[in-house]
NUDREN-281649 format. One record per residue (C-alpha): x, y, z. Coordinates in steps of 0.2 Angstrom, whole numbers, plus 5000, padded with zeros to 4 digits. Layout:
BEGIN
X, Y, Z
...
//
This chain:
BEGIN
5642, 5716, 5317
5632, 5719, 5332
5619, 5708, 5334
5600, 5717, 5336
5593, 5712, 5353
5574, 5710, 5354
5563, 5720, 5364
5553, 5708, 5369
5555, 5691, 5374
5541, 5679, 5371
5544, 5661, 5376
5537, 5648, 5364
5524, 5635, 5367
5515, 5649, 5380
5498, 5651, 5370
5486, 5637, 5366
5472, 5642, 5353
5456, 5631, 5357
5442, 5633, 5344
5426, 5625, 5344
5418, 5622, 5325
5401, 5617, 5319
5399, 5621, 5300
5411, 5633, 5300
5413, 5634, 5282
5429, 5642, 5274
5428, 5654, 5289
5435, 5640, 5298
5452, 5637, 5288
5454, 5658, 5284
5454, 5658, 5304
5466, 5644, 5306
5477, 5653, 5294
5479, 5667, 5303
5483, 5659, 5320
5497, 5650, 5310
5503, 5667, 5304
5505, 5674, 5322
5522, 5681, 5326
5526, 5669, 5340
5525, 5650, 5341
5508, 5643, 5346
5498, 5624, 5349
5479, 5624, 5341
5467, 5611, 5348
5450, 5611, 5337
5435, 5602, 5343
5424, 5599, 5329
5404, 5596, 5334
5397, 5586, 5322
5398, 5597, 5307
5391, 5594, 5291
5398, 5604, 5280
5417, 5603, 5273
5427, 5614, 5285
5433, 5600, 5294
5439, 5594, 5278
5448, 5607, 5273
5458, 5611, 5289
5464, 5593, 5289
5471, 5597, 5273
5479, 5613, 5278
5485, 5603, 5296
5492, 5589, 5289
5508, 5588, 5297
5509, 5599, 5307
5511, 5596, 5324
5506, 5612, 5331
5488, 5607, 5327
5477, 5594, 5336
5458, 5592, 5331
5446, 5583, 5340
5429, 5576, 5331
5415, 5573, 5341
5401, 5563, 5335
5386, 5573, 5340
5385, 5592, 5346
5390, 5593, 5363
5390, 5612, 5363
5403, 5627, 5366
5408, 5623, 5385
5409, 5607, 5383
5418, 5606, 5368
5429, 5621, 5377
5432, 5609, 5390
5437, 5592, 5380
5450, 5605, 5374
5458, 5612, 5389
5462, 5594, 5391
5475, 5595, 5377
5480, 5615, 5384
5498, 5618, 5383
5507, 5631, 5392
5501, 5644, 5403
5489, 5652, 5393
5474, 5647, 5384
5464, 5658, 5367
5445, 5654, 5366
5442, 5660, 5349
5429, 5659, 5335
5431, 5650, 5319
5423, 5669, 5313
5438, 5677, 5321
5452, 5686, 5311
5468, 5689, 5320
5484, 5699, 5315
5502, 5691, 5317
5503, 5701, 5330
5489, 5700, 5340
5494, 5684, 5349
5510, 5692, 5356
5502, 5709, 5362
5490, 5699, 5372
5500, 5689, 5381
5512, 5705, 5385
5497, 5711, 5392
5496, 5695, 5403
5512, 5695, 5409
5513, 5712, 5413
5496, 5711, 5425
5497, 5696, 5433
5482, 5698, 5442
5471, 5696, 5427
5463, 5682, 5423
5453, 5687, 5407
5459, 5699, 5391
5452, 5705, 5375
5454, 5716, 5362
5443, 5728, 5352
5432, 5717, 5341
5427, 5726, 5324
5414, 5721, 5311
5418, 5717, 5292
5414, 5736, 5290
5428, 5740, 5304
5414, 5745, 5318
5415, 5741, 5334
5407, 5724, 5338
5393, 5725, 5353
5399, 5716, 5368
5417, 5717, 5364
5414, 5725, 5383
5400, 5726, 5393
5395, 5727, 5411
5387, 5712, 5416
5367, 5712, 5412
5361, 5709, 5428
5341, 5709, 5427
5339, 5729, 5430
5351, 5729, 5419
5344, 5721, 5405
5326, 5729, 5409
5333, 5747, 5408
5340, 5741, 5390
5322, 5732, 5384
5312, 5749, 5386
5330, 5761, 5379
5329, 5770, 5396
5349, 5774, 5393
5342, 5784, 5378
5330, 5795, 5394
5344, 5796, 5406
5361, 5798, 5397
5375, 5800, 5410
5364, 5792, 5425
5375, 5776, 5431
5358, 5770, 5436
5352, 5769, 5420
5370, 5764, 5409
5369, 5752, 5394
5376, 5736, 5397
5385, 5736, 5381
5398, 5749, 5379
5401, 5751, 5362
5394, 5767, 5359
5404, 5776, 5374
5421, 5781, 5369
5436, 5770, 5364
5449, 5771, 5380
5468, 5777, 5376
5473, 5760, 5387
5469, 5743, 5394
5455, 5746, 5405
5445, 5734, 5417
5430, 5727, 5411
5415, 5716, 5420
5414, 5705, 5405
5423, 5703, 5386
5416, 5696, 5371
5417, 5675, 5370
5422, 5677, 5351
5440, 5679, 5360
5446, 5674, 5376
5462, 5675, 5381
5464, 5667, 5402
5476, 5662, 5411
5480, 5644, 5415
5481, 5645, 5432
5465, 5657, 5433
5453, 5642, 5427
5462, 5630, 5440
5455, 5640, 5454
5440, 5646, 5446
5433, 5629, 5437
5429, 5626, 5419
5416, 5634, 5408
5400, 5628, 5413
5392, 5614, 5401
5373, 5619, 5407
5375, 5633, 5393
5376, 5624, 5376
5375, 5641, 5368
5380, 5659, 5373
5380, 5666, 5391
5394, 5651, 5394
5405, 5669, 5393
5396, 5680, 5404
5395, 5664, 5417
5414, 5664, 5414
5418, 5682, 5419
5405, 5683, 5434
5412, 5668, 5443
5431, 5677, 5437
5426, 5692, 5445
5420, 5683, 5461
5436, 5676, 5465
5446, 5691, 5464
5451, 5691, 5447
5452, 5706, 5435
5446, 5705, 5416
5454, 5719, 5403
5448, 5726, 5388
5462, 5731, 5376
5458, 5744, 5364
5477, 5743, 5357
5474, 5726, 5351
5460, 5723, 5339
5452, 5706, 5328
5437, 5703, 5317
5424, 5695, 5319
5410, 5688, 5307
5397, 5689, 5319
5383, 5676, 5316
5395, 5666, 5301
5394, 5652, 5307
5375, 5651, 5314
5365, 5661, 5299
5358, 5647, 5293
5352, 5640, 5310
5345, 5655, 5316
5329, 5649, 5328
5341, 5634, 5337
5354, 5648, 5342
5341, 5660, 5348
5333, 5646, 5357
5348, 5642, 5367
5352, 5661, 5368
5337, 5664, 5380
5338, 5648, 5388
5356, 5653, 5392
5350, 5668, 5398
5335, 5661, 5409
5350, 5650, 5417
5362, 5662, 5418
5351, 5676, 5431
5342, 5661, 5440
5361, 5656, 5445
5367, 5672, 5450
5353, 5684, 5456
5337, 5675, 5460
5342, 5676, 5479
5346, 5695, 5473
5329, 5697, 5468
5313, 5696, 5474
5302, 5681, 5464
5289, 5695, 5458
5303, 5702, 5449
5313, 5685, 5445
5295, 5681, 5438
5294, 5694, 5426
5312, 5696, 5421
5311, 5676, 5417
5294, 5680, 5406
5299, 5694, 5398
5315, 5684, 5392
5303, 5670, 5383
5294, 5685, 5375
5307, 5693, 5366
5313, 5675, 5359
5297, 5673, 5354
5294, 5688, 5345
5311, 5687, 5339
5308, 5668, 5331
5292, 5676, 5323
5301, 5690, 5316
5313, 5676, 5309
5299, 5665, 5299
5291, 5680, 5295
5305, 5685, 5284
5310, 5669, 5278
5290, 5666, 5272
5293, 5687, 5264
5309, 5680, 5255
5302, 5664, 5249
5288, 5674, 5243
5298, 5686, 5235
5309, 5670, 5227
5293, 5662, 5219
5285, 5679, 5213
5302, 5682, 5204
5304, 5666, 5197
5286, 5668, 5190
5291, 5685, 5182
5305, 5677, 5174
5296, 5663, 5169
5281, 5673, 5161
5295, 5683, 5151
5302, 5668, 5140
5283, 5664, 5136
//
């Protein structure tokens, strides 16, 4: 009996999943599950930060034993980059996944990616199509970087006035049409990162000035700058639970959203721009997490509200 021949050969111990927790909740060991169901053989680092909720408990349940897993707890938050970081340390083989603890992957989804890398070996950077709970396409799965005209011709919906104009082009590209292929992309979605080893020796670790968001974007810019391509593969797609594991926290991550922000275009265009328009871009950044944060509160106090005036209605009832 002849004996079926692959038709592909995957290496083992190639891939190492890095994930970053803070109260996570069951989202946390669900995503763990699912990287241990991946076709091919895989090493996961977790850096916990500090949670305060049982996720980390219940991964060191599911992990003990098993020597593919290695968790690191922290004892304060020390943020995404450098949490990312203290993982790399651990990093075996000659690839590296950045994923979320929101993130669900298939068995397969592991092995495609790396194909990808392997067959492109002058990518740094790849990600696959990132889908909702509802199966639609997740907003920044790819996206041109936002530079600040960027970002000023989103704020005022200009795309909306100009459609088809490359001047005036939404940085977010999940409303233009799903490519048949992997395509290049200026920047993929932080929920899942898949980089080559030998790309972050020559382009330096994540930068640990973020402490939340825009550590991606940083990422791909400075990829980019060095001559590196980033794909986008539609073939291939995850799902993530956008906001799982930061609902209850919602001001802190907007907070460090926009400060992210503030960092990321003083680092690479304020020598771009002139300071009038540095000035503005910078203030108009603080206005929308302001409004934003009000728009928070003021639904939380409407909810309370609502929460008290039913509880008084049910209340009155049994009277």
């Amino acid at each position: 009996m002849l004996e079926k021949k692959p038709t592909e050969l995957i290496p083992h111990d190639l891939v190492t999943i890095i994930i970053v927790n803070f109260n996570s909740g069951a989202l946390l060991s669900r995503c763990i599950q699912s990287v241990l169901s991946s076709d091919i053989t895989v090493n996961v680092v977790i850096v916990d930060n500090n949670s305060h909720d049982d996720s980390l408990e219940k991964v060191l349940a599911l992990s003990k034993g098993d020597e593919r897993i290695k968790i690191i707890q922290n004892s304060v938050n020390t943020g995404f980059s450098h949490a990312s970081n203290q993982a790399l340390k651990y990093a075996k083989g000659k690839y590296c996944l950045f994923l979320n603890p929101d993130c669900i992957i298939k068995t397969d989804t592991i092995r495609k990616m790396l194909n990808l890398m392997e067959k492109y070996t002058d990518v740094a950077m790849s990600g696959p199509l990132i889908v909702n709970p509802d199966g639609t396409e997740q907003r920044g799965c790819r996206r041109t970087i936002p530079t600040p005209w960027r970002s000023f011709v989103r704020a005022f919906g200009l795309s909306k006035y100009f459609q088809g104009h490359p001047r005036f082009r939404d940085f977010l590209l999940n409303k233009e049409p799903l490519p048949d292929k992997a395509v290049d992309v200026e920047a993929i979605s932080g929920a899942f990162m898949f980089v080559r080893k030998t790309a972050i020796d020559e382009i330096g670790l994540l930068d640990e000035g973020y402490f939340l968001h825009c550590e991606d974007l940083d990422w791909c810019m400075r990829i980019r700058q060095k001559g590196w391509r980033i794909l986008f593969s539609p073939q291939t797609v995850i799902t993530h639970t956008k906001g799982g594991c930061s609902k209850n926290k919602r001001i802190f991550v907007l907070w460090h959203m926009h400060k992210g922000m503030i960092r990321f275009y003083t680092k690479f265009f304020k020598k771009k721009y002139p300071g009038p328009l540095m000035w503005l871009v910078v203030s108009g950044v603080w206005l929308r997490f302001i409004a934003l944060s009000f728009h928070h509160l003021l639904k939380q106090i409407i909810a309370s509200f609502q929460t008290v005036k039913t509880r008084i209605h049910a209340h009155s009832r049994t009277l």
